[in-house]
C-alpha positions in Angstrom: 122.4 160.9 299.4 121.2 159.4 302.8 116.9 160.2 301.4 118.3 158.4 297.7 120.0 155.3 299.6 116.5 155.1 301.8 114.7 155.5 298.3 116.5 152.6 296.8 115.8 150.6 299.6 112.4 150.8 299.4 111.9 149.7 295.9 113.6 146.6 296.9 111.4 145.9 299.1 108.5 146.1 297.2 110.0 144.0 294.2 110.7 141.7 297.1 106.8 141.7 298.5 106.0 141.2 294.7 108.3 138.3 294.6 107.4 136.9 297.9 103.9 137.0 296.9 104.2 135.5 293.5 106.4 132.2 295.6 103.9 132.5 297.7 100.9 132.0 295.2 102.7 129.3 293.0 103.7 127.6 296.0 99.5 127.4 296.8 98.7 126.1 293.4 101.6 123.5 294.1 99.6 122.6 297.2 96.3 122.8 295.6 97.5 120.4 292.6 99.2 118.1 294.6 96.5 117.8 296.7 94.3 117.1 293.4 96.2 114.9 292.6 96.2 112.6 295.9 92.4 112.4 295.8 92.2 111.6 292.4 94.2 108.5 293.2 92.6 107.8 296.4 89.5 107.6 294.2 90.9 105.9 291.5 91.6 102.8 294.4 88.3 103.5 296.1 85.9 104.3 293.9 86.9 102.9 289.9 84.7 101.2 288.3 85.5 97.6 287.3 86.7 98.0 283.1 85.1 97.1 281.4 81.9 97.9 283.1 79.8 95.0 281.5 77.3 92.8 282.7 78.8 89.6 284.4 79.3 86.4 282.6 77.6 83.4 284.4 80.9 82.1 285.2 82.0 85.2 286.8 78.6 85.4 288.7 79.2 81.4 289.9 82.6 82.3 290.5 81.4 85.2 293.3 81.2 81.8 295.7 84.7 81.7 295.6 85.9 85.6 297.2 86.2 86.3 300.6 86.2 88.9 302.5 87.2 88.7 306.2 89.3 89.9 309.4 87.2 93.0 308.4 88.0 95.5 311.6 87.2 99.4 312.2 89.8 101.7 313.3 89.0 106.0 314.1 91.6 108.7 313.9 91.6 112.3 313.9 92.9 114.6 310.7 94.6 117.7 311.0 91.2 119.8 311.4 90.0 117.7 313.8 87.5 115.8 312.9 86.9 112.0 312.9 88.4 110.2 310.1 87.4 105.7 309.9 89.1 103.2 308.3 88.1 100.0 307.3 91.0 97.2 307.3 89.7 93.9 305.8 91.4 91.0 303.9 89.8 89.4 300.5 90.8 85.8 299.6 90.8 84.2 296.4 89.8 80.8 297.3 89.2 79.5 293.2 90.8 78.1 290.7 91.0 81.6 288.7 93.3 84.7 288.7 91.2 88.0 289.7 91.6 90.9 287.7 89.1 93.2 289.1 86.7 92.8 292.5 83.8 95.1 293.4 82.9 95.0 297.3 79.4 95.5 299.0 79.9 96.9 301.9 76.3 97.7 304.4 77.1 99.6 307.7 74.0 99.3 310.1 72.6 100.7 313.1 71.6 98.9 316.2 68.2 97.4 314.5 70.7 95.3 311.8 69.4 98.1 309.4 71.6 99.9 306.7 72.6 103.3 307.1 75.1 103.1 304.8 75.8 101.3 301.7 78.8 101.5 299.3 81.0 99.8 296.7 84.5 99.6 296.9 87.4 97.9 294.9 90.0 96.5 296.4 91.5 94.9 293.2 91.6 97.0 289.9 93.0 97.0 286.7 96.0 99.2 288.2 97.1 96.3 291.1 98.7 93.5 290.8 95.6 90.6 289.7 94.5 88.7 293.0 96.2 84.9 292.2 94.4 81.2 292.8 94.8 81.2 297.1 96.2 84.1 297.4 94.5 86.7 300.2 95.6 90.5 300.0 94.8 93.4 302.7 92.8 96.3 302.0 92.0 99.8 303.6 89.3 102.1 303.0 88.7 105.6 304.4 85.7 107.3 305.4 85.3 111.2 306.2 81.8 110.5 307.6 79.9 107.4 308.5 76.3 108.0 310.2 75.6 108.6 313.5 73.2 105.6 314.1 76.2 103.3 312.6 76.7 100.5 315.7 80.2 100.9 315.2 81.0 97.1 314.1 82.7 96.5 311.2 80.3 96.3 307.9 78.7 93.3 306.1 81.1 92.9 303.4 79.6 90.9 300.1 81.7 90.2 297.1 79.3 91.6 293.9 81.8 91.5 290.6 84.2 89.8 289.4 86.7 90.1 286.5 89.3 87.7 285.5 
């Protein structure tokens, strides 16, 4: 009776393996989803293009003039695996008579020489914020896993390229 008992116990315990490793595997592909899902809307706010993606009307080129982008100011912190992660914290002003609907960003990081060593686009107002009103200046952040080494380690030239109202 005592070998049956000891028999019994050890088909528990494989069921239980068995059902510690299937938590154990749906609890990684609730990881690996969720984390999916945060980078798809990091780059939906980073990296979206402006909708619809047409060529600009005069009016919105004239009306470029009118953004800007300022208090623009570089931060560094380290993720969980150690490396170097930089943020970008800027402000973008609507200084025209016009509510903004969607705004692409030019921003050039350069080296010591004032050259570019890295150029990208960002949008700090989409379709899926709140429009940027007549006066009205917002915050934005944006995250970077890797910036250049020759990068001087100022803030970039920030130009406003596309508008949308």
């Amino acid at each position: 009776m005592v070998a049956r008992h000891a028999s019994l116990v050890g088909d528990n315990s494989v069921d239980g393996g068995r059902s510690v490793a299937a938590l154990t595997a749906a609890m990684a592909l609730g990881l690996a989803l969720a984390l999916y899902l945060l980078a798809r809307i990091l780059h939906d706010q980073r990296g979206a293009d402006i909708s619809p993606r047409a060529m600009p009307t005069a009016e919105e080129t004239a009306y470029l003039a009118n953004i800007k982008a300022s208090r623009a100011r570089m931060s560094v912190a380290q993720n969980f695996l150690g490396s170097s992660v930089y943020y970008l914290s800027a402000e973008v002003t609507n200084a025209g008579p016009k509510t903004v609907r969607a705004l692409d960003l030019q921003l050039e990081f350069l080296d010591p020489f004032n050259q570019v060593v890295l150029r990208d686009t960002v949008h700090p107002i989409t379709p899926a914020v709140p429009p940027l009103k007549p006066g009205e200046t917002r915050a934005f952040r944006v995250t970077y896993e890797h910036v250049s080494a020759e990068w001087n380690q100022a803030p970039p030239r920030m130009k406003p390229v596309a508008v949308k109202f």
